[in-house]
C-alpha positions in Angstrom: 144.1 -38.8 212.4 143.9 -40.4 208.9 144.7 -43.4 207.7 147.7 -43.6 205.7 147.2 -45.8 202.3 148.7 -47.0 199.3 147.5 -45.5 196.1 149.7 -47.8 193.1 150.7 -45.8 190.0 148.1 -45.9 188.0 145.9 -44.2 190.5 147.8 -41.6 190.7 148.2 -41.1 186.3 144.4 -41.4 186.5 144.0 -38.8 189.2 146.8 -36.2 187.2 145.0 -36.9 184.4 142.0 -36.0 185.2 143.5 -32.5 186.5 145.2 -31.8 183.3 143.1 -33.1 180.8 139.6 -31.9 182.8 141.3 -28.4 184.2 140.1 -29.9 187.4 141.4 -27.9 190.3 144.1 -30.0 192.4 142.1 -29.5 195.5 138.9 -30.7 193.8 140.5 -33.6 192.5 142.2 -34.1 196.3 138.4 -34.3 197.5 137.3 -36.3 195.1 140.2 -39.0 196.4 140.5 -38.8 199.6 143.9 -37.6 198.6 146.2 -34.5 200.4 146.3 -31.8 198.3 150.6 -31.7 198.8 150.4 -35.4 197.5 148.9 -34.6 194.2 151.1 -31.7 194.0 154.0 -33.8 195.1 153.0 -36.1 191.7 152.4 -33.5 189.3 155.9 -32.3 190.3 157.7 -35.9 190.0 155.7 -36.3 186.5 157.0 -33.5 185.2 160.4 -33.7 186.3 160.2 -37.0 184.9 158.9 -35.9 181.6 162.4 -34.1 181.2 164.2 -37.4 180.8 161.6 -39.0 178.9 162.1 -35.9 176.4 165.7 -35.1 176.5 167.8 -36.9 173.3 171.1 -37.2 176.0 169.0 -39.4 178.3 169.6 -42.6 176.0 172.9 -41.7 175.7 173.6 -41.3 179.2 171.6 -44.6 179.9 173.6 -46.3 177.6 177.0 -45.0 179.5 175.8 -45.7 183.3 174.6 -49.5 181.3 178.5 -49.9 179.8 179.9 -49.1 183.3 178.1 -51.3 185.1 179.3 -54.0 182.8 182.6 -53.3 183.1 182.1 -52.6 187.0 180.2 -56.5 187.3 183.2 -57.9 185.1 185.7 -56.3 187.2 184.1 -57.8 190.2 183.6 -61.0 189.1 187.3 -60.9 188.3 188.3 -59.9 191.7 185.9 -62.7 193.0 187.7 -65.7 191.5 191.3 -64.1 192.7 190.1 -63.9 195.9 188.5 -67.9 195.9 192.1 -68.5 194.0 194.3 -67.1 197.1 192.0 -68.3 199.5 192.2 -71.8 198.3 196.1 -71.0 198.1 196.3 -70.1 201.7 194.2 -73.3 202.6 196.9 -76.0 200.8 199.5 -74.1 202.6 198.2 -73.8 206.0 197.4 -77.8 205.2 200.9 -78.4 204.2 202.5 -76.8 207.3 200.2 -78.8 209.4 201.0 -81.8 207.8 204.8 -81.2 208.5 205.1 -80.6 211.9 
């Protein structure tokens, strides 16, 4: 059985490239690599479906959206973190001061 290896991301825009610009066959080009067939496939697929994005004028918008949530989701959180140190630091003066009394 084969070796499994990494090929990095620019490989694999050379290797599409050189299918689409070149009209080399995918199983030429799979030869040529040492690459599956179904993993160049598999590439052409993911560039394409991310070419969508990378075209569509609603992509910045909903970018910019998920970006203003997560904002106000870190700010939330950062606000529930110093209630929680507050109580916590509450609880210990008074578990300090019944101690202390008994």
């Amino acid at each position: 059985m084969g070796e499994r290896r990494y090929i990095n991301a620019e490989k694999k825009v050379e290797i599409l490239r050189e299918i689409l610009d070149n009209r080399m066959s995918i199983s030429d080009a799979a030869e040529k690599y040492g690459v599956h067939p179904n993993m160049i496939t598999k590439w052409k697929k993911q560039l394409f479906e991310g070419a969508l994005g990378t075209f569509s004028r609603t992509s910045d918008k909903k970018q910019k959206h998920l970006g203003d949530r997560i904002d106000r989701l870190e700010h939330t959180l950062q606000k529930r973190d110093r209630l929680i140190a507050e109580l916590a630091s509450e609880n210990i003066d008074l578990k300090k001061n019944l101690d202390g009394d008994d």
